[in-house]
N, C-alpha and C positions, 0 to 999 in steps of 0.2 A: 181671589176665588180658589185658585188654587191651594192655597196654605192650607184653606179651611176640610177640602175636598180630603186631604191627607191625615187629618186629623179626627177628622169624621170616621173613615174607611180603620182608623188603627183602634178608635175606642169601638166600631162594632166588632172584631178582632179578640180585642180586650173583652166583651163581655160574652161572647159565644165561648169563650176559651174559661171564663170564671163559672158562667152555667156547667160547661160538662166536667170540669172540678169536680163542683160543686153535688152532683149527681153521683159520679165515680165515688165520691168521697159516702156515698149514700148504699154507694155498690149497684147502680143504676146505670146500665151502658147504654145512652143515649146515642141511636141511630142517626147518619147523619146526612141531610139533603143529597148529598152531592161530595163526597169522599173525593183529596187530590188526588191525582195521578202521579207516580213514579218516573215515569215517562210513555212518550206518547210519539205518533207521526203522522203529518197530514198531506194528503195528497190533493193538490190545488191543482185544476184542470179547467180552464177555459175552451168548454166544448164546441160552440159556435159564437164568431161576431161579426159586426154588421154598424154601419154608420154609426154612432150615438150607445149602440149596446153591443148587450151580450150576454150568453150563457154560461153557467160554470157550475159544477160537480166538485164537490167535499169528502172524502174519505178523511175517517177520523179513526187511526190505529190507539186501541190501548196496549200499551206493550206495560203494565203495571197492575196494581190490583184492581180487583172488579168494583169498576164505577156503578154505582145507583145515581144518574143524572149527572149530566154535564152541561159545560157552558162554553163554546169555543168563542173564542176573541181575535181581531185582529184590526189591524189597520191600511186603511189602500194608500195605496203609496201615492195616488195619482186622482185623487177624488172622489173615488167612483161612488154609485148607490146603487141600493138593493132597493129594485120595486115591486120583486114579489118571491116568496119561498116555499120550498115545498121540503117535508119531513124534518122541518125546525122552526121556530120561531125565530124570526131576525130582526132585531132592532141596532138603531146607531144612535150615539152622544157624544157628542164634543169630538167628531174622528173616530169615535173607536165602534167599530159592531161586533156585536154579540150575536152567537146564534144559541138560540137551548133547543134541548129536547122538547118534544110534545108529549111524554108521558109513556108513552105505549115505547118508546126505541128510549129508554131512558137507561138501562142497563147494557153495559156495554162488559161483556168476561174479557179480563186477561187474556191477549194477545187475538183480541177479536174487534170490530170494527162495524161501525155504521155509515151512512152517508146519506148527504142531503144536498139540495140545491136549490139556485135562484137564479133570474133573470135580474140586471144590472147595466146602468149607466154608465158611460165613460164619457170623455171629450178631451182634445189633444193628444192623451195615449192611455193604454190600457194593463198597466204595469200589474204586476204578480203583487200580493203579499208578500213581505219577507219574512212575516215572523208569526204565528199562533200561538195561543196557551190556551189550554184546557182545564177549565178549573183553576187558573190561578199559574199554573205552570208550563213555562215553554216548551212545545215540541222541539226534542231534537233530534229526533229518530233511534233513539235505543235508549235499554232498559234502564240505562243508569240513570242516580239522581240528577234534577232537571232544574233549572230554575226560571224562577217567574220575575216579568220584571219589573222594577220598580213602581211600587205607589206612583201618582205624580205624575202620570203619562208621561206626555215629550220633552219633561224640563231636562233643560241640559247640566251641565256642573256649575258654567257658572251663573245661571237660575239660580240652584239650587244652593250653590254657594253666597250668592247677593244678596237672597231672602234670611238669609242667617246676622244681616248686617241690621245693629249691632249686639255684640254676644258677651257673655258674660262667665268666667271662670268659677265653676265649685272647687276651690281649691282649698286642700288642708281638711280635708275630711274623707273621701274615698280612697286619696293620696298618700295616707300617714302611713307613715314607719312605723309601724305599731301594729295591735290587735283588731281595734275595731275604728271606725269611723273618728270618734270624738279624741283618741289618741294625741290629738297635736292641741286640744282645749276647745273646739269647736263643738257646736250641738252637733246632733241628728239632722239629716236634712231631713225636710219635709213639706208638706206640699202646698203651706203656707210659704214657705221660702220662695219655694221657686212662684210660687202665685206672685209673688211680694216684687219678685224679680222682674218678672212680667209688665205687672204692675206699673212700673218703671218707666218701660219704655223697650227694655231688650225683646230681638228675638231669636235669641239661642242662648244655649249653655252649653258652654266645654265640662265634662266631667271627667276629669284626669283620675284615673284607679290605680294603684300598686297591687300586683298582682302577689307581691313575693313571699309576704307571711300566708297567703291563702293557696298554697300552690306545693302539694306533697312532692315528696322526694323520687327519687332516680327507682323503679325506671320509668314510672307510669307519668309520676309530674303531674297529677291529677289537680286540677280544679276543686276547691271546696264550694259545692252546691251551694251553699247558705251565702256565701258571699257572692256568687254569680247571682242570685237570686236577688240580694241585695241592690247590686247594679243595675238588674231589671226594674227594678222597682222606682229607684229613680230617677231613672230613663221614662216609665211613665207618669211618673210627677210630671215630669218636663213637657212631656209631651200633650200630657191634661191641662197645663196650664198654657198650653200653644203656643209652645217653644220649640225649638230645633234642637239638635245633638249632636254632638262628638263627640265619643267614646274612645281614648286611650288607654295603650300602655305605660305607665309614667316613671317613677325613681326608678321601676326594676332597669331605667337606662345606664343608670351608676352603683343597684346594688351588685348586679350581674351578669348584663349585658356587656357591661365594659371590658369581661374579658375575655370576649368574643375571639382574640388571637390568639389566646395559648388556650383557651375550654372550648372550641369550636364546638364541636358536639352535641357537649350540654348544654351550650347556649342556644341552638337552631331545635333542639327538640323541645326544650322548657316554651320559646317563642314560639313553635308551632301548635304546642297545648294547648297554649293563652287563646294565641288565635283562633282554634278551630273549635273552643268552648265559645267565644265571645260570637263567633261567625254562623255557630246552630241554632245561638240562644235570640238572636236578632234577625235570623233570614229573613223571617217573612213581616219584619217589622219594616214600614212606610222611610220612601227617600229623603225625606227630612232627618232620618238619623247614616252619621255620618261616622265612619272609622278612619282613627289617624291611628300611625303602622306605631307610633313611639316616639317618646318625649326626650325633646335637647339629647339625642344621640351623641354618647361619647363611647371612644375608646383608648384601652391602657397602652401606653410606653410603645404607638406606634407614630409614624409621621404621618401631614394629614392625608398622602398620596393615599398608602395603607387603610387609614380610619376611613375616605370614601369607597373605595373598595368593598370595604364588612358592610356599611351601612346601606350598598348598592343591592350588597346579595338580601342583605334583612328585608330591605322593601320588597323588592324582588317576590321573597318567598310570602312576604304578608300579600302579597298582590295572588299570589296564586292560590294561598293556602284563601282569601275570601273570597274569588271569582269560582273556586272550584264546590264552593261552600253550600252551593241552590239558593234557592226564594230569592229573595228581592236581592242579596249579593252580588246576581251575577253583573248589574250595572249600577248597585250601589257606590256613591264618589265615596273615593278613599284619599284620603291626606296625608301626601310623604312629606318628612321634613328634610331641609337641610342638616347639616354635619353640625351638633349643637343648636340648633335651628337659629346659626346666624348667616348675618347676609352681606359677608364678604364673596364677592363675586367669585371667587376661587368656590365656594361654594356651593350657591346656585348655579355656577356653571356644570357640576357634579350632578347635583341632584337634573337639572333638567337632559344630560346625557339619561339618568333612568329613565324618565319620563315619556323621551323620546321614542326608548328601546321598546319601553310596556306598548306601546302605539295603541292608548286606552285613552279615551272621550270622555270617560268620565272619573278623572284623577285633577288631584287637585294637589299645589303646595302650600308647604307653611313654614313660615318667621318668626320668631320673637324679636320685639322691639321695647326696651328698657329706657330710649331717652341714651344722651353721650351720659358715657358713664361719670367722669369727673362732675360734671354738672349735677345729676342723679342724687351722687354723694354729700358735695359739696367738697372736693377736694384742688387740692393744685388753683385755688385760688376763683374756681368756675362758681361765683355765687349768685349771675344772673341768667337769664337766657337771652345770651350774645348770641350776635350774628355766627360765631364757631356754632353753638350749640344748636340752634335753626337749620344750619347747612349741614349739619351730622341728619339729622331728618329728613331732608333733600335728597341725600346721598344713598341713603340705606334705599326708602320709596324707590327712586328713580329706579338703582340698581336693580331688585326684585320684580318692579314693572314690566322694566323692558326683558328682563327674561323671560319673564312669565307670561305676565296677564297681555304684555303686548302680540304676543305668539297663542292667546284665545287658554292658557291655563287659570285657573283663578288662585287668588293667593289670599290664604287667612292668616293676620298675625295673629296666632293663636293663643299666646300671652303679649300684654301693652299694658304699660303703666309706667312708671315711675321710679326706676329703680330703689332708693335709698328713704323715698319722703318715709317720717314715721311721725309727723305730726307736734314732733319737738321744736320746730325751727332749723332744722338743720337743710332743707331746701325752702327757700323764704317764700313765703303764702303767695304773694302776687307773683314770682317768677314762675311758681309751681304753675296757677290760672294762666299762664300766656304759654306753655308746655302744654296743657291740656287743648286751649284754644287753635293752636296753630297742630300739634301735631295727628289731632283727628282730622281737620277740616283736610291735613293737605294728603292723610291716608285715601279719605272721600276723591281726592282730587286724583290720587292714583288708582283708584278701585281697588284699593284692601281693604277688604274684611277685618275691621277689629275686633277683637273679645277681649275684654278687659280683665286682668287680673288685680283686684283692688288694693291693692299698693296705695293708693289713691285713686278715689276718697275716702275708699277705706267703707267697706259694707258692716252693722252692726247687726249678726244673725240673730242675738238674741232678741231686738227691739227692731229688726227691719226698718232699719234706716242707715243714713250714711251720717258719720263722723263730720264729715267736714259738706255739710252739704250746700257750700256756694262751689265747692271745687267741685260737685254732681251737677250742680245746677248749669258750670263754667260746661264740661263735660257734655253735658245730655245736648244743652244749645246748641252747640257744637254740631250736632248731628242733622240739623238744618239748614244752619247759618253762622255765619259769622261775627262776633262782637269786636267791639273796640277796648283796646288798652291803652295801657301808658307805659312811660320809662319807669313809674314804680308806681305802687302804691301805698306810700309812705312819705311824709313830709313832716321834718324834723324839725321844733323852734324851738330854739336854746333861750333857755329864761335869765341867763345871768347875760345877754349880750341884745342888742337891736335887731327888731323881729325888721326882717327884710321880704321881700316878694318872693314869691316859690315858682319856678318854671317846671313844667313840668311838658315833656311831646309826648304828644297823643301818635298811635298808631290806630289807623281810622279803619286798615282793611278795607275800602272801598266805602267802607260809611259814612252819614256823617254827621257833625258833632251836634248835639240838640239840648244843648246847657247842662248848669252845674247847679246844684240842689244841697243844702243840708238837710239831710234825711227828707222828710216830704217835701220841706220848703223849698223852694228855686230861690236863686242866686241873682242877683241882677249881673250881666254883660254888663262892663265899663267901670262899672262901681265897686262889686265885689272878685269880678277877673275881667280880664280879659282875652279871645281868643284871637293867633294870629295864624292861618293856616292849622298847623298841627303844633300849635305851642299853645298851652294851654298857661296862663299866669293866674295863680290866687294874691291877692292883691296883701299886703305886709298888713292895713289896718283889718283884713277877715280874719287873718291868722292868728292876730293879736286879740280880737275879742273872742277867737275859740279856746285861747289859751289860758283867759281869764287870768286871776292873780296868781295862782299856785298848786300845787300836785304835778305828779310827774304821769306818763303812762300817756295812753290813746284817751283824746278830749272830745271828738267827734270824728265821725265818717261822712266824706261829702262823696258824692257819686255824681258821675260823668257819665251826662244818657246820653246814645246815641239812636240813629235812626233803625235798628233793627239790632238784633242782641243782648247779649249783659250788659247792664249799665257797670259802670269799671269804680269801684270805690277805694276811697283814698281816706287812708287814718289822719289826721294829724296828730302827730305827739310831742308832747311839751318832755325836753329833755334839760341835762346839764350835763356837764364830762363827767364823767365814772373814772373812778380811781377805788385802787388794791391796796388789799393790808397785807403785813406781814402773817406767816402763819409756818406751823409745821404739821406734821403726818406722818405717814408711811405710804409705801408703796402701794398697797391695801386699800389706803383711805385718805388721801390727799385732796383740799380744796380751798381754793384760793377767795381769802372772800374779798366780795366787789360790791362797791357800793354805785351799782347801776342808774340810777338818778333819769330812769326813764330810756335810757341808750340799750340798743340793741345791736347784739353780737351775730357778726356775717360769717369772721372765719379766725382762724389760729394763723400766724408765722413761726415757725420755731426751729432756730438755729444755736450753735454754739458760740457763747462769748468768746472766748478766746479766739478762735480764725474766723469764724461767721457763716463755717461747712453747716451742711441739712443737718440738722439734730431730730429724733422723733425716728416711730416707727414704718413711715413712711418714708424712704430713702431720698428718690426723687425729685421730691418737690420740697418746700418750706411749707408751704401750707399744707396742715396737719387735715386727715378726716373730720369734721364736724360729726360727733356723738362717740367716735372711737378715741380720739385721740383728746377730745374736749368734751363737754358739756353744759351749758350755763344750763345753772337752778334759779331763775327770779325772783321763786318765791323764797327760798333760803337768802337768796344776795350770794351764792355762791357761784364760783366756775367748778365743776370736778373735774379732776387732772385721773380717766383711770389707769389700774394697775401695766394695761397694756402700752400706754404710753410708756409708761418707765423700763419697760421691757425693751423698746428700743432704746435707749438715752447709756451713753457711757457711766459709768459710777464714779463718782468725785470730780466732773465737770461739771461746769454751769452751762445750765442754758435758761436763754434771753427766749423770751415769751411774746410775740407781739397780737394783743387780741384788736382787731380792726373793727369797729362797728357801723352799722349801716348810716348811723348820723356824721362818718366822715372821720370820726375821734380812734386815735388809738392811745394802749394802754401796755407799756414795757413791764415787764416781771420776767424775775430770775428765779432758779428753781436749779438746786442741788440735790442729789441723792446719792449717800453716803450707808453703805449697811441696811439698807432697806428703811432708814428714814431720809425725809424728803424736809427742805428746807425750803421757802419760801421768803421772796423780799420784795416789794415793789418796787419801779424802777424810778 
């Protein structure tokens, strides 16, 4: 009820604000009910009370421009009601009473006051108001700007922060390094998009902005209106299509910020412009929209003691430069990051020292979480998701929990995804699904807020849809319940050798298992597998007739339903060993060709023949980056060896090539480069 309340209150907002445009723009200065106040002060007096009631007098100072009709507001801290009034109307909803004018005392001058009263109920105590607005704006006894608070009445942050779960990144369009929007190859957003998003299932959107091509020079650092203008506009996309917000500041974290140790100056005055354009132009927009201070905080050639430090004072100043701001700012939740927004405990032990300091109820932190990197990539040989990979997701959660959310802050990872998938094969399909599976449900399980940044499954703006949409489908489920998997989903029969039975363990996550299907048909138990606990057997004579007499490639998808979630589907493919040709190149344009025969490539080895040291651009491990240091092409029967590979590699040494495929099989090749051509030989 509430979501809707706030969304309601921002599009009437929106249209009282486009009618007196709209008139202005006519030359028509449309008079207005009830003009806010600047500031204001009220004097709460409990004249007499008695068993059960009591009486109480209202003075209401305008210390601002002259009101034509007001509305004072407030809330009893202890229950109370009004059962009758006098020189105001008063009514109450959901907590909060209102008193207006009656017309006649509707005008109140600058620095002059009215007053009214009522008789009122109490029981167990009869506690003071703490807090009044006038018109929308909080008394605080003097002339300066004032703010009102938040849309949303009593939600707290992490209300306000849970209702955002789960959310979804505009990235790569308000964000680019460039002139306008579409700079990085992205449409326009629009309000089909975010509809689309909605749609979906999210509710929120992070919209990351680059403030730095829009933002003139020394000394003013002025804000370009058309682009501030811009950001408003699809803040109300978002908002129309009733969704939530976050509003940052983004790359200007590494165009300019970063050298916040030697340009001090410039950098706290450039940051306070941002802020205090972004902080006017949203005051009095509804608690659902949310300000983070700035994105993956870095800075130059200090250590990290140093680098928490700048980003201590940064938040700091963005905490004051919005609370000082009015409207709804002054209890608007704000989103500090950690140092690069990761979450080694070093620190969030930092960022929750600020947090501490600000001694503000309504702040919130935030994370980025990418997945362990090597896994992400597919490097150093991480090509499934092992129990390493699962306990890198434990670790990060846990850590951030107990700082945060367990001590009542909330915490958005404010980018999640996938680091490295790009849809090539280089994080393999079913490991990617049990990444998606396991690392939302166990976010749910620590009360982080995810917002996705679509790494995977990868959002297609122009056709609103997802790329890979059983990885959305893995995803969205997610956000419920939890599915079943398996150790893969892939099952490999070699056609030159005796097809044998497939074991495959199921991981049930408390599920449980409810047969096995080709495509719509069900499978007979006994005859066509068998299930023993969490071992799931496809029987050698299924495999054999799905494999038929010949072709290579995926011959069917059988699917593993279980009692609630994704059914977990399983290829099988009819393969043979793959073997390499000889071949030459250049550094430019090297590729080995491979006659694939249905076999699929998991990872690289690549060392030096002669002592058997790391060869490749990757020093540490043997196992090269999948897409950087390798590539298989299928459809050519190529692997591409690119130029960056050979950038690491000595000149006129051999190196031995070991390509490992997921059906078990590997395949040696040797590769010299001598003068910028590249020689090849199979091994």
């Amino acid at each position: 009820m509430q979501r809707t309340v706030l969304r309601t209150r921002r599009r009437a907002v929106l249209l009282v604000s486009a009618v007196v445009a709209a008139l202005a723009g006519l030359g028509i200065v449309a008079p207005m009910a009830a003009s806010a106040a600047t500031g204001c002060d009220v004097d709460y007096e409990v004249e007499s009370e008695w068993p059960g009631g009591f009486t109480a007098n209202v003075t209401v100072a305008n210390l601002g421009e002259p009101l034509d009709g007001w509305d004072l507001s407030w809330r009893f801290p202890s229950g109370q009601r009004v059962t009758q009034a006098w020189n105001a109307e008063v009514s109450a909803a959901d907590g909060q009473v209102t008193a207006a004018d009656l017309g006649y005392n509707a005008r109140i001058a600058s620095n002059d006051s009215t007053s009214f009263g009522f008789v009122g109920t109490w029981s167990g105590s009869n506690d003071s108001p703490m807090e009044f607005t006038l018109n929308g704006v909080v008394c605080n006894g003097d002339g300066a700007p004032t703010t009102s608070p938040p849309p949303g009445g009593d939600a707290t942050a992490t209300e306000i922060v849970n209702a955002m779960e789960p959310g979804f990144n505009l990235g790569n369009n308000l964000d680019s390094v460039g002139e306008d929007e579409t700079a990085w190859g992205f449409p326009r957003i629009t309000p089909e998009f975010l509809q689309s998003i909605r749609d979906d299932g999210f509710n929120s959107v992070r919209i990351p902005v680059t403030w730095d091509n829009h933002q003139g020079g020394a000394p003013d650092y002025a804000i370009e209106t058309a682009w501030l203008d811009r950001v408003e506009e699809v803040v109300n996309y978002a908002l129309d299509a009733d969704l939530d917000v976050m509003v940052n500041v983004h790359h200007d974290s590494w165009l300019w910020m970063a050298d916040m140790q030697t340009n001090r100056d410039e950098v706290l005055t450039r940051y306070e412009v941002i802020w205090t354009a972004i902080a006017e132009r949203f005051k009095d927009y509804p608690s659902n929209v949310l300000f983070e201070s700035v994105n993956e905080p870095t800075f130059n050639d200090v250590d990290d003691a140093t680098a928490h430090g700048l980003l201590d004072e940064l938040n700091r100043e963005f905490h004051r430069i919005v609370r000082a701001s009015g409207g709804g700012n002054a209890e608007r939740v704000l989103v500090l990051p950690t140092l690069w927004t990761n979450s080694g405990q070093t620190h969030l032990d930092a960022l929750s020292e600020t947090i501490e300091a600000l001694d503000d109820p309504n702040l919130a932190a935030t994370v980025h979480y990418y997945g362990f990197w090597p896994f992400s990539v597919n490097i150093a040989g991480y090509t499934t998701f092992n129990e390493e990979v699962r306990q890198d997701i434990i670790d990060s959660y846990d850590r951030t929990h107990d700082t945060f959310v367990a001590n009542g802050i909330p915490v958005i990872i404010g980018e999640w995804s996938l680091l490295g998938f790009d849809g090539t094969g280089k994080v393999q399909h079913g490991e990617t699904l049990k990444f998606l599976e396991y690392a939302y449900w166990y976010a749910k399980e620590k009360n982080l807020v995810v917002m996705l940044w679509d790494v995977v499954p990868h959002y297609d703006r122009w056709e609103f849809d997802w790329d890979h949409p059983e990885m959305f489908e893995m995803f969205q489920t997610s956000w419920t319940t939890r599915s079943g998997t398996a150790s893969s989903d892939q099952v490999f029969v070699e056609r030159s050798s005796a097809v044998t039975d497939a074991v495959l363990t199921l991981n049930l996550h408390g599920l449980e298992f409810d047969g096995l299907r080709e495509g719509d048909t069900p499978l007979v138990e006994g005859v066509d597998y068998t299930i023993s606990g969490d071992q799931l057997t496809i029987k050698a004579a299924t495999l054999e007739r799905i494999v038929g007499a010949d072709g290579y490639g995926k011959q069917a998808d059988l699917y593993a339903d279980f009692s609630d979630g994704m059914p977990w589907r399983i290829g099988v493919i009819a393969y043979d060993a793959p073997s390499a040709a000889d071949a030459t190149g250049t550094t430019d344009s090297f590729a080995i060709p491979m006659e694939f025969n249905g076999a699929i490539v998991s990872t690289m080895e690549s060392l030096y023949a002669d002592d058997g040291s790391i060869a490749g651009p990757t020093t540490w491990t043997a196992y090269q980056e999948y897409g950087k240091a390798f590539q298989p092409e299928y459809e050519d029967g190529t692997i591409v060896m690119p130029p960056g590979f050979f950038e690491g590699v000595e000149e006129d040494r051999a190196v031995t090539l070991t390509f490992h495929f997921w059906s078990g099989e590997t395949v040696e090749y040797d590769v010299v480069e001598s003068g910028g051509t590249v020689t090849g030989s199979a091994g």
